[in-house]
TIVOVEX-422838 format. One record per atom (N, C-alpha, C): chain; x, y, z; residue in three letters; atom name; residue number from 1. Coordinates in Angstrom, 2 decimals, m for minus. Example, Ala and Ser with C-alpha at 12.3 -4.5 7.8 and 13.67 -1.06 7.14 Angstrom:
2
ch_X_Y_Z_aa_at_i
A_13.19_m5.69_7.80_Ala_N_1
A_12.30_m4.50_7.80_Ala_CA_1
A_13.20_m3.30_7.80_Ala_C_1
A_12.85_m2.25_7.08_Ser_N_2
A_13.67_m1.06_7.14_Ser_CA_2
A_12.90_0.03_7.87_Ser_C_2
This chain:
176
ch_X_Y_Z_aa_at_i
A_25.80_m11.25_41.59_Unk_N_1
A_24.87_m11.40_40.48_Unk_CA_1
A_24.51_m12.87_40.34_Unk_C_1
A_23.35_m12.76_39.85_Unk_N_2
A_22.89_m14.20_40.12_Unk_CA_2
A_22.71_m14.75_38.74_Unk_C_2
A_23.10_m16.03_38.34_Unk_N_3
A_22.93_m16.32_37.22_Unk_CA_3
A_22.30_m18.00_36.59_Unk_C_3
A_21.00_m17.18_36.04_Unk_N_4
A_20.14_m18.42_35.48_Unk_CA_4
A_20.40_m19.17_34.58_Unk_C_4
A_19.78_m20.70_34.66_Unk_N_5
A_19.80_m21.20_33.36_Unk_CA_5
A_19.31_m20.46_32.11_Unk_C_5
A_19.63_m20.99_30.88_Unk_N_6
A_19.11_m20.74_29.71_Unk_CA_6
A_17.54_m20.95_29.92_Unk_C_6
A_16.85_m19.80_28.98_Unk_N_7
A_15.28_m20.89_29.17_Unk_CA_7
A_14.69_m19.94_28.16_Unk_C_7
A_13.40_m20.03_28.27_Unk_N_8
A_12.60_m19.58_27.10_Unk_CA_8
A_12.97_m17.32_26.69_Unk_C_8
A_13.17_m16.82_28.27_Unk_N_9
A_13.26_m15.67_28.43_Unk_CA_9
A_15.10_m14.97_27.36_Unk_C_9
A_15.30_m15.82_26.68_Unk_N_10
A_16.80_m15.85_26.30_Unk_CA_10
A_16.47_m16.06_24.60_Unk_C_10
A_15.08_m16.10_24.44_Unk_N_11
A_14.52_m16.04_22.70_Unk_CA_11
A_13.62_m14.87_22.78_Unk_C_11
A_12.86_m13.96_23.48_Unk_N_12
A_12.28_m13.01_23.92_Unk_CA_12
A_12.66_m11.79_22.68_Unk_C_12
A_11.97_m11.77_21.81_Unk_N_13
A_12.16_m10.67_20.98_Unk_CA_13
A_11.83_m8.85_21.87_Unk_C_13
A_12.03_m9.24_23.00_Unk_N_14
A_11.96_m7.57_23.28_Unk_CA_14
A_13.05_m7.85_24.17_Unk_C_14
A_14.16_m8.97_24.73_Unk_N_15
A_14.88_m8.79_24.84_Unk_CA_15
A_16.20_m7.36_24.66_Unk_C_15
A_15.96_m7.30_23.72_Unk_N_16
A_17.29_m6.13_23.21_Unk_CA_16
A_16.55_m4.77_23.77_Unk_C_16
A_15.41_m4.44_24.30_Unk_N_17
A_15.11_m2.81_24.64_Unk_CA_17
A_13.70_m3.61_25.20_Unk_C_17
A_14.06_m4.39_26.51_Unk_N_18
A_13.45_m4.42_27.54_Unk_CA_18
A_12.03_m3.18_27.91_Unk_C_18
A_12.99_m2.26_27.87_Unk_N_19
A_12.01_m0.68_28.18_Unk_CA_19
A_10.84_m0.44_27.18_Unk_C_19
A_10.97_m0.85_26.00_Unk_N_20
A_9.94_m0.75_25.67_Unk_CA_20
A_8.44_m1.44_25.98_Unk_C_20
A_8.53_m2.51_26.58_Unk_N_21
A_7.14_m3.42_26.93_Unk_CA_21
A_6.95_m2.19_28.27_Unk_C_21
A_7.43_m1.71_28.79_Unk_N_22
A_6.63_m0.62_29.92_Unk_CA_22
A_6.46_0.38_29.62_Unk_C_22
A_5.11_0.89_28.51_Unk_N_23
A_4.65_1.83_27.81_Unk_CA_23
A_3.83_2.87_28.82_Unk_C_23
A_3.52_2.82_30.11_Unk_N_24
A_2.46_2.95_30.73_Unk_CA_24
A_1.19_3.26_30.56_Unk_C_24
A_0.28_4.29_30.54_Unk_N_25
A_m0.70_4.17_29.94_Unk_CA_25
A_m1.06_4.97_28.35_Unk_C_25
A_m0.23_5.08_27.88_Unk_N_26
A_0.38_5.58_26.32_Unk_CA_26
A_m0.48_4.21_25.68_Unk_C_26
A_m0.96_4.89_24.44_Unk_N_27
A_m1.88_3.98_23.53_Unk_CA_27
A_m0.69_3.23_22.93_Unk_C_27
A_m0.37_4.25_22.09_Unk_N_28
A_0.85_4.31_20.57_Unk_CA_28
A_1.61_3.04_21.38_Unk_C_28
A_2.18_3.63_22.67_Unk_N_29
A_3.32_2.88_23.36_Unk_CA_29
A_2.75_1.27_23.31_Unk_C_29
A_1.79_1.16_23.55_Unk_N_30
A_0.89_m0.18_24.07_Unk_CA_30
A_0.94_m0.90_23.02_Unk_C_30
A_0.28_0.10_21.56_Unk_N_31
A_0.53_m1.10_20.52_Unk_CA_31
A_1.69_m1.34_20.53_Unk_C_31
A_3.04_m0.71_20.09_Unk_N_32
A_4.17_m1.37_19.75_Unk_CA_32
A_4.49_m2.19_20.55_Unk_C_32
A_4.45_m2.25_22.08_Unk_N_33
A_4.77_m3.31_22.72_Unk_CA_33
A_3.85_m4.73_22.40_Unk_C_33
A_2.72_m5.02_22.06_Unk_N_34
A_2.11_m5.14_21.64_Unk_CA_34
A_2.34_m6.49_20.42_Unk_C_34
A_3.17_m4.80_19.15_Unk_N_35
A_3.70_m5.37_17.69_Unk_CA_35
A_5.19_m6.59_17.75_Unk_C_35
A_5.61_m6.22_19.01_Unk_N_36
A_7.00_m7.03_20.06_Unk_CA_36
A_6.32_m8.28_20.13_Unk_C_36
A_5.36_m8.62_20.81_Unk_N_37
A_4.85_m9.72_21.38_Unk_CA_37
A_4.46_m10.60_20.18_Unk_C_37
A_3.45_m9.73_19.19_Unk_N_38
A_3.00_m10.78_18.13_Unk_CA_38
A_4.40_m11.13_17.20_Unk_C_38
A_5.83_m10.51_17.47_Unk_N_39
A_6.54_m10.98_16.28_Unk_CA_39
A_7.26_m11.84_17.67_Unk_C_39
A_6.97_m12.23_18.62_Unk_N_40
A_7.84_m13.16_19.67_Unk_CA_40
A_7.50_m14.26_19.29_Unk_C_40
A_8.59_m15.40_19.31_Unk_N_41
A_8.47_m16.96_19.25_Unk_CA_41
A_8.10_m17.38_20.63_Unk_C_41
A_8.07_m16.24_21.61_Unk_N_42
A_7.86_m17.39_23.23_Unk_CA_42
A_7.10_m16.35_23.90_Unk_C_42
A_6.06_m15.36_23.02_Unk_N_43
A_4.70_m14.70_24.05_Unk_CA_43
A_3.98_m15.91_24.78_Unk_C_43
A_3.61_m17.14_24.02_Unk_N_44
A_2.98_m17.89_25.44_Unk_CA_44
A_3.18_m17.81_26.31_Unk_C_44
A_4.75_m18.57_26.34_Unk_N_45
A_5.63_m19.12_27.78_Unk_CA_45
A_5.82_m17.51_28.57_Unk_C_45
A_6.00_m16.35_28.01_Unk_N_46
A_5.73_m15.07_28.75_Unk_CA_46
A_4.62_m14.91_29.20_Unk_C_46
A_3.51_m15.14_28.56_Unk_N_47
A_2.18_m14.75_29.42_Unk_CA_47
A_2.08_m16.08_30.39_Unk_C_47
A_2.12_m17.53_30.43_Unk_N_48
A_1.99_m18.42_31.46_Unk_CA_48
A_2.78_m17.72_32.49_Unk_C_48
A_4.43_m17.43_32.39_Unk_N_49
A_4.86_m17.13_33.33_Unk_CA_49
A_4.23_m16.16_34.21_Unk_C_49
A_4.06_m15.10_33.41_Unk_N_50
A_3.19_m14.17_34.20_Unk_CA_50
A_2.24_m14.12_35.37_Unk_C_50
A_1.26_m15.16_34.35_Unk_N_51
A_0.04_m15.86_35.20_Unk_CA_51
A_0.27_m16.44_36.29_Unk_C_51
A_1.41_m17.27_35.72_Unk_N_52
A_1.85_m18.22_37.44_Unk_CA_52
A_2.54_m17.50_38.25_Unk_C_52
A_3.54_m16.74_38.22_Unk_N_53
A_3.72_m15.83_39.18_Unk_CA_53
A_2.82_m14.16_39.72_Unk_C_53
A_1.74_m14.38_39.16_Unk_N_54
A_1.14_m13.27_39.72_Unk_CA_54
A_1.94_m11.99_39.10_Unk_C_54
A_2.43_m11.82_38.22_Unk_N_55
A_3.22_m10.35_37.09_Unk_CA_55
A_1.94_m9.69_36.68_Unk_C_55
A_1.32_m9.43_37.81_Unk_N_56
A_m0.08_m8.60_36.66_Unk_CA_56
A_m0.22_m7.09_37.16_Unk_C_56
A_1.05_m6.29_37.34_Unk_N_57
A_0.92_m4.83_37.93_Unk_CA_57
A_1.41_m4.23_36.94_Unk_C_57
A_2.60_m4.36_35.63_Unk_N_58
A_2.92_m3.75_35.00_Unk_CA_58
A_4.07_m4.40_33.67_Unk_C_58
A_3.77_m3.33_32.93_Unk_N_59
A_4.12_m3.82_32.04_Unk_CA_59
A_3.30_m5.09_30.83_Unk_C_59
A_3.68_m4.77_29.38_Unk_N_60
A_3.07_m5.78_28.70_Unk_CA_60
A_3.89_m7.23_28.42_Unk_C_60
A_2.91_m8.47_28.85_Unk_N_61
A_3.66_m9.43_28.74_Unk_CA_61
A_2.98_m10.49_28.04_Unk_C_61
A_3.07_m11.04_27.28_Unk_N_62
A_2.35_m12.27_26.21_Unk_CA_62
A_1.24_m11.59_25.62_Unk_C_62
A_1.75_m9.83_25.07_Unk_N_63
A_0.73_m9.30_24.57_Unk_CA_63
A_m0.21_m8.74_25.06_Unk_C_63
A_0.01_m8.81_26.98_Unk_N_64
A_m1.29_m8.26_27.53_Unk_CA_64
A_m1.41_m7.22_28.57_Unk_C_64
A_m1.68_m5.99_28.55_Unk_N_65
A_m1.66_m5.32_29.81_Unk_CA_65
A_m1.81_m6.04_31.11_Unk_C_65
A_m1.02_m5.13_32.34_Unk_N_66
A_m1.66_m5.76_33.64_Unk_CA_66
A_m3.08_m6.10_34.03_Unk_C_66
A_m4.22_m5.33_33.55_Unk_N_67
A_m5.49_m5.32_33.60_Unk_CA_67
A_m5.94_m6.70_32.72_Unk_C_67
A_m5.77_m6.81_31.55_Unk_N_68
A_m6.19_m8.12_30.73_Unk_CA_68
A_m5.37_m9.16_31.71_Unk_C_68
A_m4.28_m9.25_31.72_Unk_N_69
A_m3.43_m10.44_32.36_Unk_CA_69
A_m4.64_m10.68_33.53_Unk_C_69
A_m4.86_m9.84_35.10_Unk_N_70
A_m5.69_m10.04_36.02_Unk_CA_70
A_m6.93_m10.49_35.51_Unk_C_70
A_m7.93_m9.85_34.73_Unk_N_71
A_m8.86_m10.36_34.08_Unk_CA_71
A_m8.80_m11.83_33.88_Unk_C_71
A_m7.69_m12.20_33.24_Unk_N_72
A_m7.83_m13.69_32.36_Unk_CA_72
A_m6.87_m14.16_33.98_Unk_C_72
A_m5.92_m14.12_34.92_Unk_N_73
A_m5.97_m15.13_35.79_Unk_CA_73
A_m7.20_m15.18_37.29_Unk_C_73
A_m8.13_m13.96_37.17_Unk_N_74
A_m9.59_m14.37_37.75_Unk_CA_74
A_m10.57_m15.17_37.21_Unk_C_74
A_m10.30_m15.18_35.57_Unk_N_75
A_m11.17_m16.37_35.45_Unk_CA_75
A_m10.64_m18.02_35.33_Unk_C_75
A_m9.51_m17.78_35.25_Unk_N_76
A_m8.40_m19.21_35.84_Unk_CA_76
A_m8.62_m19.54_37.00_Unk_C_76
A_m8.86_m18.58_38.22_Unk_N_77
A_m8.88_m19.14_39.22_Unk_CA_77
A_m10.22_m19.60_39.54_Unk_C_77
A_m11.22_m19.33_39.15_Unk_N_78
A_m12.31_m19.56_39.37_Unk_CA_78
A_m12.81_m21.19_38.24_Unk_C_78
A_m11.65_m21.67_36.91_Unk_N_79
A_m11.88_m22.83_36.26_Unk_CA_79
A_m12.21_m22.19_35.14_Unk_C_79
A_m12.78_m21.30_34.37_Unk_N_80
A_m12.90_m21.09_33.62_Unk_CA_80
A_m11.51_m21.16_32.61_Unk_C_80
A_m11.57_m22.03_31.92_Unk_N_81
A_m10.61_m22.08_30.60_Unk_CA_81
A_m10.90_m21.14_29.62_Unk_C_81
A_m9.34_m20.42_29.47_Unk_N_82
A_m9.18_m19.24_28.47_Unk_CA_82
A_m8.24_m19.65_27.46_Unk_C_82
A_m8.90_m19.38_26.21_Unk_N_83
A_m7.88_m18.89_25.24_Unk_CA_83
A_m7.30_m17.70_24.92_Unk_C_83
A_m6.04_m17.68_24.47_Unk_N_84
A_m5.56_m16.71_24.22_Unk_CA_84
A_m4.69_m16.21_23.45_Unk_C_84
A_m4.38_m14.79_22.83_Unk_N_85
A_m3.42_m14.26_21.73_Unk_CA_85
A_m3.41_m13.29_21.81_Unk_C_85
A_m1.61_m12.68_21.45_Unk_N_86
A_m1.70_m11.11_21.98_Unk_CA_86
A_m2.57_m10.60_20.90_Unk_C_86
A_m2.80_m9.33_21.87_Unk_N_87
A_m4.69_m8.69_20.78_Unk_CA_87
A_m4.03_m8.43_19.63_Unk_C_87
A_m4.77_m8.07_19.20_Unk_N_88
A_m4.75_m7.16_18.11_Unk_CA_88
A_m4.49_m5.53_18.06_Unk_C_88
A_m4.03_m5.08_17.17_Unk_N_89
A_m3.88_m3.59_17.59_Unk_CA_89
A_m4.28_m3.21_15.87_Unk_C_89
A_m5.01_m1.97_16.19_Unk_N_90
A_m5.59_m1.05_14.93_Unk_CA_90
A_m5.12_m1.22_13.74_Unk_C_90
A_m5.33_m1.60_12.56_Unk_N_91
A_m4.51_m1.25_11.75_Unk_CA_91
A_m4.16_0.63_11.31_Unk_C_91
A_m2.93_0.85_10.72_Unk_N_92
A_m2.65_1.62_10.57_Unk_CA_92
A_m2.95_2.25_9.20_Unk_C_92
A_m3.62_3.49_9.62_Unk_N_93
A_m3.95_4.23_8.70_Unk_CA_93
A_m2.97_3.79_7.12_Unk_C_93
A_m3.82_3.53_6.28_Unk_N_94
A_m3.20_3.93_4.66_Unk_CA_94
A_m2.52_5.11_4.62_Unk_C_94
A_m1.26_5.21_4.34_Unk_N_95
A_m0.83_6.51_3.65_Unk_CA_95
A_m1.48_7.28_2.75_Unk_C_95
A_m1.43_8.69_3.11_Unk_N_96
A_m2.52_8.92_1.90_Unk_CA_96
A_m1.72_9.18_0.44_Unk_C_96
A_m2.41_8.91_m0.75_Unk_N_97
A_m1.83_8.93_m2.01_Unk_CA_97
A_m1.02_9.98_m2.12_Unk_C_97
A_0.01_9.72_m3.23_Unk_N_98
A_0.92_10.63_m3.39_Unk_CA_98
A_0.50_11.12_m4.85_Unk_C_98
A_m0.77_10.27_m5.80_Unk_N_99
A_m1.34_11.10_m6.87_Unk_CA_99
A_m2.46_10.86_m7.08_Unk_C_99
A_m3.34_11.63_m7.61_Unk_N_100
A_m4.61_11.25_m7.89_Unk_CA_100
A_m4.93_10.21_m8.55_Unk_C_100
A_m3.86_9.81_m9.53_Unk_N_101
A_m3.79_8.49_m10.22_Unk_CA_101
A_m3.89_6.89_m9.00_Unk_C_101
A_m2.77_7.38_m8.04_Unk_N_102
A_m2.74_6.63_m6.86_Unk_CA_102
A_m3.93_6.60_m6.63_Unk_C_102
A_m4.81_7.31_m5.74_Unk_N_103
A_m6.00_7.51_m5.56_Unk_CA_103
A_m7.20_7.14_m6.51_Unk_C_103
A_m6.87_6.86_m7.76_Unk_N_104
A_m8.17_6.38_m8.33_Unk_CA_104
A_m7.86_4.52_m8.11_Unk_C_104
A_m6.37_4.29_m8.39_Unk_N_105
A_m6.24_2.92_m8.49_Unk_CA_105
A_m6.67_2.08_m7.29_Unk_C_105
A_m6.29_2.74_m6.04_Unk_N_106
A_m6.74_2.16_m4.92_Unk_CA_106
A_m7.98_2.09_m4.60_Unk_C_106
A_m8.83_2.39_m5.39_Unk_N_107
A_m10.36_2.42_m5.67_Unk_CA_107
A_m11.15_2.01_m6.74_Unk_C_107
A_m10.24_1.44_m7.59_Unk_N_108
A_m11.24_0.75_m8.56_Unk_CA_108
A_m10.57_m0.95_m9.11_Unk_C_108
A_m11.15_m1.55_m9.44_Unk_N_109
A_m11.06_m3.23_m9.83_Unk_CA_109
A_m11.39_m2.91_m11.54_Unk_C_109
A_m10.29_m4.05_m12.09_Unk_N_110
A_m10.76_m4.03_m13.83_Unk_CA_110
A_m11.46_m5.20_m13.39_Unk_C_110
A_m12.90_m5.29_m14.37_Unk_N_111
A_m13.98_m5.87_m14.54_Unk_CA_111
A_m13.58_m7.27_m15.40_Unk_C_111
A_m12.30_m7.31_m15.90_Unk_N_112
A_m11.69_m8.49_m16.72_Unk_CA_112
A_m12.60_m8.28_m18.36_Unk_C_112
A_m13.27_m7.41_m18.61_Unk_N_113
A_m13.97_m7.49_m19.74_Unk_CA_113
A_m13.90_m5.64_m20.59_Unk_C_113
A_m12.50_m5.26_m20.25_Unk_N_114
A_m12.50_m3.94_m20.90_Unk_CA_114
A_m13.21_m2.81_m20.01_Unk_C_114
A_m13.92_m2.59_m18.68_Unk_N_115
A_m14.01_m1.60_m18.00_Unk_CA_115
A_m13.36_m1.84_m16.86_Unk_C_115
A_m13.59_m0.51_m15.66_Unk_N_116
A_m13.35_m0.73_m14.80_Unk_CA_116
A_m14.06_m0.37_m13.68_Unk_C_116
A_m14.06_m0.62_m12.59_Unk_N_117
A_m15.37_m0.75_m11.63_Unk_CA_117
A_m14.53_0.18_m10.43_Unk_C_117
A_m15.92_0.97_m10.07_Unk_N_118
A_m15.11_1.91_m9.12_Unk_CA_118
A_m15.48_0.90_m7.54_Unk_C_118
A_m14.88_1.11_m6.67_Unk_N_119
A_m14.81_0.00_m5.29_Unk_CA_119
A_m15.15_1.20_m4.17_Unk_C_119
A_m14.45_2.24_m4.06_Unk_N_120
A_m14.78_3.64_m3.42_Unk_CA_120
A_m15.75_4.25_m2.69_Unk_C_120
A_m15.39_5.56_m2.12_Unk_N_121
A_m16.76_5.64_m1.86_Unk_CA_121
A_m17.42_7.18_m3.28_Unk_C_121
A_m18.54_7.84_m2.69_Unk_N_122
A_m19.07_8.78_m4.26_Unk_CA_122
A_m17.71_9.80_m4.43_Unk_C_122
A_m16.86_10.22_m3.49_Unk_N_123
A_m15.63_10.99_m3.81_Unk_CA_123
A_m14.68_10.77_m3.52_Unk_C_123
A_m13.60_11.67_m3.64_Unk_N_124
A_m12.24_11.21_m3.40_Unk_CA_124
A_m11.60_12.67_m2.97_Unk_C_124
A_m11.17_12.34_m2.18_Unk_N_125
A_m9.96_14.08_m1.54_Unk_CA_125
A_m8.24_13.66_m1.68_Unk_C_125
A_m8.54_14.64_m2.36_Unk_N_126
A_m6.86_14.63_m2.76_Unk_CA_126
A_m6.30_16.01_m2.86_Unk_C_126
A_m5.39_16.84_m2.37_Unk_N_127
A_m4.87_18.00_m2.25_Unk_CA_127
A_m5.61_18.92_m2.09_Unk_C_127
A_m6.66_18.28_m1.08_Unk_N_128
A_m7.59_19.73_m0.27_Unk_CA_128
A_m8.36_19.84_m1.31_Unk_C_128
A_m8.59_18.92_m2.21_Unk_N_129
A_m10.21_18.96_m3.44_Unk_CA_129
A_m10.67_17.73_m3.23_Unk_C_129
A_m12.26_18.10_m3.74_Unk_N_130
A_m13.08_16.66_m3.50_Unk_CA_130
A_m13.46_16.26_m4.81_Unk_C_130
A_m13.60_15.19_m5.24_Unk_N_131
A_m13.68_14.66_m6.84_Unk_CA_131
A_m14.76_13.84_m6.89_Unk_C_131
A_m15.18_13.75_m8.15_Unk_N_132
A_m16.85_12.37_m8.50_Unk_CA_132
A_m15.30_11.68_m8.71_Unk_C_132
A_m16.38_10.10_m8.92_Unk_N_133
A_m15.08_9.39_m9.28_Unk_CA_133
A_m15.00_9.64_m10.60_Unk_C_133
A_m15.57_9.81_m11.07_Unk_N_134
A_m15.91_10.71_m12.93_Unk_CA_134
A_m14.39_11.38_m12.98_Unk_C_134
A_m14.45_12.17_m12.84_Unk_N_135
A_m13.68_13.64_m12.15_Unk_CA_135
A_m12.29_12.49_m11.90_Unk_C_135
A_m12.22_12.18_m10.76_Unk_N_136
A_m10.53_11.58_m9.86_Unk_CA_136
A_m10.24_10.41_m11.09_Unk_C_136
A_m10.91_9.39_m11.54_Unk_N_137
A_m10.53_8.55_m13.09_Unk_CA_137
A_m10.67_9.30_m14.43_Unk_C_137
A_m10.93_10.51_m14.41_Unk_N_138
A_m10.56_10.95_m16.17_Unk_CA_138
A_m9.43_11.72_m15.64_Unk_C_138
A_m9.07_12.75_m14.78_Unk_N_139
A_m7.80_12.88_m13.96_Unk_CA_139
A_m6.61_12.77_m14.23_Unk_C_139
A_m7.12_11.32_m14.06_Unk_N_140
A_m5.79_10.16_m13.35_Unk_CA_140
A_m5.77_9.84_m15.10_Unk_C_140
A_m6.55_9.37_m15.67_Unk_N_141
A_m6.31_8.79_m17.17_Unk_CA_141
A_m5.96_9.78_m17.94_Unk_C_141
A_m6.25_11.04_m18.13_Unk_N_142
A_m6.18_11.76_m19.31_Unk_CA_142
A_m4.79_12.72_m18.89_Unk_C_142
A_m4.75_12.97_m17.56_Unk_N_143
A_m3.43_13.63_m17.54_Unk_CA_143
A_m4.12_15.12_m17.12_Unk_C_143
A_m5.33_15.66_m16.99_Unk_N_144
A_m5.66_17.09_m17.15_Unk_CA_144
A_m6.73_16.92_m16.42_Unk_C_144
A_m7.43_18.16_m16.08_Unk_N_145
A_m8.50_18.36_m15.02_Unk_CA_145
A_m9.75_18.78_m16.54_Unk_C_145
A_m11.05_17.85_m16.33_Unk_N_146
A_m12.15_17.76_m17.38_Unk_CA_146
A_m12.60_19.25_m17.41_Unk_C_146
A_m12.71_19.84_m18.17_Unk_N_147
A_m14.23_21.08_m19.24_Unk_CA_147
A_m15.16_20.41_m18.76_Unk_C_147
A_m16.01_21.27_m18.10_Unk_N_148
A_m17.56_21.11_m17.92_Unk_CA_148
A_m17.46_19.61_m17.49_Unk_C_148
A_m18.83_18.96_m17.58_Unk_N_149
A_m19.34_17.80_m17.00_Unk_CA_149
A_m18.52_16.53_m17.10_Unk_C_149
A_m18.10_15.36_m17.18_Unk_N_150
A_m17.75_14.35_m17.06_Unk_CA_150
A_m18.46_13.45_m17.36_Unk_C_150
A_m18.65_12.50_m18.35_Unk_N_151
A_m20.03_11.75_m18.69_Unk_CA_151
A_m19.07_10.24_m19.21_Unk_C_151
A_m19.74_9.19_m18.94_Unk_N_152
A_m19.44_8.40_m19.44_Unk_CA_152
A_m20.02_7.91_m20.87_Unk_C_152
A_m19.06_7.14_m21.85_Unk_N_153
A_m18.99_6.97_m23.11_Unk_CA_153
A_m19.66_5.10_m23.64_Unk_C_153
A_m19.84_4.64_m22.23_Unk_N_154
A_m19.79_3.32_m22.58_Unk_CA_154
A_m21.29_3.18_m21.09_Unk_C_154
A_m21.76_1.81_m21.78_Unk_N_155
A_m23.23_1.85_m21.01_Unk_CA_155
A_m23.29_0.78_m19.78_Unk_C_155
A_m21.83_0.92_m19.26_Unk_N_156
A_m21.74_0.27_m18.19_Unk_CA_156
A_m21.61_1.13_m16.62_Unk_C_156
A_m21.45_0.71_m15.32_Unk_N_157
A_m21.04_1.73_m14.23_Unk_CA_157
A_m19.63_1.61_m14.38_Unk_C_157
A_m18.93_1.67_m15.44_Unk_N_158
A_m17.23_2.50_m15.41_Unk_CA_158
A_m16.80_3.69_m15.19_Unk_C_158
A_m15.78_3.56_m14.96_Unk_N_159
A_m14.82_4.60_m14.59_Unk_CA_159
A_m13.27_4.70_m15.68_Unk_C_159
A_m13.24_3.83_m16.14_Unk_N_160
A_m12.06_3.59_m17.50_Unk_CA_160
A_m11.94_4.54_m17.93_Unk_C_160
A_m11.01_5.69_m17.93_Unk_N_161
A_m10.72_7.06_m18.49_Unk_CA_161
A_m10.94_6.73_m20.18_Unk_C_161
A_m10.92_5.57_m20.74_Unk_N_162
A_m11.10_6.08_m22.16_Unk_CA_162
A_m12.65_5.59_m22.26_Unk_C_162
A_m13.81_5.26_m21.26_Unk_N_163
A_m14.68_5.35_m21.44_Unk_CA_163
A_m15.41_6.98_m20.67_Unk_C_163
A_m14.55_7.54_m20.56_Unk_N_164
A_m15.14_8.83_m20.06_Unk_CA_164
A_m15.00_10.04_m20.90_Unk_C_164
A_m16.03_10.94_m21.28_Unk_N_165
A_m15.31_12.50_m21.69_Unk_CA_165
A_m15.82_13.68_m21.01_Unk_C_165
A_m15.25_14.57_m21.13_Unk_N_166
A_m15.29_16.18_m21.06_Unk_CA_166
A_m16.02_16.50_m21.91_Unk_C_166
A_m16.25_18.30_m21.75_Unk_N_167
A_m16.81_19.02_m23.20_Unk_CA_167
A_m15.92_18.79_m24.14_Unk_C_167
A_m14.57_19.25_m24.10_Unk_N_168
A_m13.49_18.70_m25.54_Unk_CA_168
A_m13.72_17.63_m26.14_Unk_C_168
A_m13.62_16.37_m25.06_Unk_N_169
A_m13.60_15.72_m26.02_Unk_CA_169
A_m14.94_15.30_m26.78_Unk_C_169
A_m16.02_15.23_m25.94_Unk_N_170
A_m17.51_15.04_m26.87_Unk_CA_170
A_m17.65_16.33_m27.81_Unk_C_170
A_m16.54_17.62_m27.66_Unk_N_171
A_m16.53_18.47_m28.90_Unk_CA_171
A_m15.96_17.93_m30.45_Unk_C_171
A_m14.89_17.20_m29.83_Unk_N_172
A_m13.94_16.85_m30.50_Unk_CA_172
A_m14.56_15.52_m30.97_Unk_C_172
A_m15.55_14.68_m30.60_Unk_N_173
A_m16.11_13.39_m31.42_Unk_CA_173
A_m17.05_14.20_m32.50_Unk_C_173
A_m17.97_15.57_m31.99_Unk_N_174
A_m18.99_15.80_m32.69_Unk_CA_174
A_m18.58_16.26_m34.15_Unk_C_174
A_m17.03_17.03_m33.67_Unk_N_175
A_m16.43_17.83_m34.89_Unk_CA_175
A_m15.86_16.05_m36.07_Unk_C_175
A_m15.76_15.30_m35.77_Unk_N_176
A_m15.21_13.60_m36.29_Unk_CA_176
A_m16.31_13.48_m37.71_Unk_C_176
């Protein structure tokens, strides 16, 4: 067994499960190897190495498939100066809400002046139903699913459950 100096390959955050940077052509696999590289203190000195020894058949190394690695040392060899950083990978889907309340909050901004502003898009799906945001913020505010229409109470574009009513409650102002 042959044994090297210390060197940069001895801080290598994929050190401990090696196997994972050889995802082969697996997406999922690619990012996490990928998510390895961007939390590494020494992806550079991994991708130079690479480059200088010609490592461009397999495996991800300074963040980069064999294909990107070849890519970026054909245009090295030819002078072209590259920059570089392991890519980027997708962000990952939002969890979806666990309440409709969840679901209205992650969609609306307080206006700093007593309403609140919906950010969203015109509905919202939540447990296999589709909602106005009318509908998913009186919901989420009042605790109960609205009587008839949903109208707002105040002459702004809010969504503030106590600027919204139902038939009850515009029954219940008329009966006041």
């Amino acid at each position: 067994m042959h044994d090297r100096a210390t060197d940069w390959r001895d801080r290598a955050a994929c050190k401990t499960d090696p196997d994972r940077m050889f995802p082969d052509n697996n997406s999922a696999g690619i990012d996490q190897a990928r998510q390895v590289c961007r939390s590494c203190p020494v992806w550079r000195q991994c991708l130079r190495d690479a480059l200088a020894v010609g490592d461009n058949e397999y495996g991800i190394r300074g963040g980069m498939t064999p294909g990107e690695r070849r890519a970026v040392a054909k245009q090295m060899a030819v002078g072209i100066r590259v920059t570089v950083a392991p890519p980027k990978t997708a962000k990952p889907p939002m969890p979806r809400p666990t309440s409709i309340r969840e679901a209205v909050e992650r969609r609306t901004i307080a206006t700093g002046d007593g309403h609140l502003q919906w950010q969203g898009g015109a509905t919202v799906q939540f447990a296999g139903r589709a909602y106005t945001s009318w509908q998913a913020a009186f919901i989420a505010g009042h605790g109960r699913a609205p009587v008839g229409p949903v109208t707002r109470t105040c002459d702004r574009e809010c969504v503030l459950a106590e600027h919204l009513a139902d038939a009850v409650l515009r029954g219940d102002r008329a009966a006041s």
